[in-house]
C-alpha positions, -999 to 999 in steps of 0.1 A, spaced: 735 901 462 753 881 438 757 836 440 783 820 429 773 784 423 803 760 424 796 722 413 799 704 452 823 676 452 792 653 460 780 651 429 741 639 444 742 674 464 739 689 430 703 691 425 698 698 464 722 729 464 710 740 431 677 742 445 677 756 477 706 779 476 702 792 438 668 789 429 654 800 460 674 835 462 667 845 423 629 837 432 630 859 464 647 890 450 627 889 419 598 890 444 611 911 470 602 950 454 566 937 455 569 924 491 568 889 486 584 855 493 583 825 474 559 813 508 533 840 496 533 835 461 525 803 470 495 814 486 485 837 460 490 808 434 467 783 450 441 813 458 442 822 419 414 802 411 391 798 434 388 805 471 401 777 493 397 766 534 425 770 557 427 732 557 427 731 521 457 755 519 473 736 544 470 703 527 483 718 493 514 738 511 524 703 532 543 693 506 565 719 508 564 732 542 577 721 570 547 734 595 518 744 572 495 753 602 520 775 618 537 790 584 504 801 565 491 816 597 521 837 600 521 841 561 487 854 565 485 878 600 523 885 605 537 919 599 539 916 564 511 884 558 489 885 528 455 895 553 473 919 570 482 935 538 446 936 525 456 910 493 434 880 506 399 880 523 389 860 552 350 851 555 353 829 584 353 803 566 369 804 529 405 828 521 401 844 486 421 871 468 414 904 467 411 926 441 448 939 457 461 905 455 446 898 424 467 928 410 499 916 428 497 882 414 493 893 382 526 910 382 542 884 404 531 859 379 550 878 350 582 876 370 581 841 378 570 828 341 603 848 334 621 826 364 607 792 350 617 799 316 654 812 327 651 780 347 650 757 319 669 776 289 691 755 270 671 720 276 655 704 255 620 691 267 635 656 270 660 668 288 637 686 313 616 656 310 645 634 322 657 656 347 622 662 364 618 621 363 649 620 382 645 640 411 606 625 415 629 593 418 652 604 445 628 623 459 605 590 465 638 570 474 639 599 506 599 595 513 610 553 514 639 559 537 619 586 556 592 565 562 615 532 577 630 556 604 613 547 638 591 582 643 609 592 672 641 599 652 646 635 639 640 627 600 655 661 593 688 639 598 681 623 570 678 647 544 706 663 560 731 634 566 723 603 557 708 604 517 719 635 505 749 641 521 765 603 523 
């Protein structure tokens, strides 16, 4: 599958298009012979160090999910979820990598230090510096707004309409 990425006409859609359309197919078919997403590198990430609670996961992933509870369960039991596959443990209590997993991620990580770096070729490291300051910026200028919207309101709209889309 190949993107074409064409500059939008809004220029503050730039870094939101860039991200979800470009960024996120490169990291899923550089991933997808070793039968993962980015969801369960994720997973694999946070588990590389140490083995972690449900809730901890959860907390870590919120960020970034929409429905931690519901996403890492599926991550984890569906079809193609990183228990069902025998790549993490579950004690009952703590989810650690196995020695499968641990194999996986290693390659996994390979191919997305290779992403990151591709990411970022021809910036300088102020330049990255700048840009990463940036988007924390607009990014906590959506939390604000986010967060003024009466909680009955679908904030989806607001990501969708109101901020990023004027």
């Amino acid at each position: 599958m190949r993107f074409l990425w064409r500059p939008p006409t809004n220029p503050s859609a730039t870094g939101s298009n860039i991200s979800t359309t470009l960024i996120e197919a490169h990291f899923d078919a550089t991933l997808a012979d070793l039968g993962l997403s980015r969801r369960h590198w994720q997973v694999l990430n946070l588990l590389s160090e140490t083995a972690r609670t449900r809730t901890e996961l959860e907390q870590s992933l919120a960020p970034f999910w929409q429905d931690p509870a519901a996403e890492l369960e599926v991550g984890l039991r569906g079809p193609d979820g990183l228990l069902t596959r025998g790549w993490v443990g579950d004690d009952q209590s703590d989810l650690a990598l196995t020695g499968q997993g641990r194999a996986v991620l290693r390659e996994a990580a390979t191919r997305v230090a290779e992403i990151r770096r591709r990411l970022v070729d021809g910036l300088t490291a102020q330049q990255y510096a700048e840009t990463v300051q940036i988007l924390s910026v607009m990014a906590g200028n959506v939390e604000a707004a986010m967060a003024e919207r009466p909680s009955n309101e679908d904030r989806g709209s607001v990501l969708a309409g109101e901020l990023i889309f004027p």
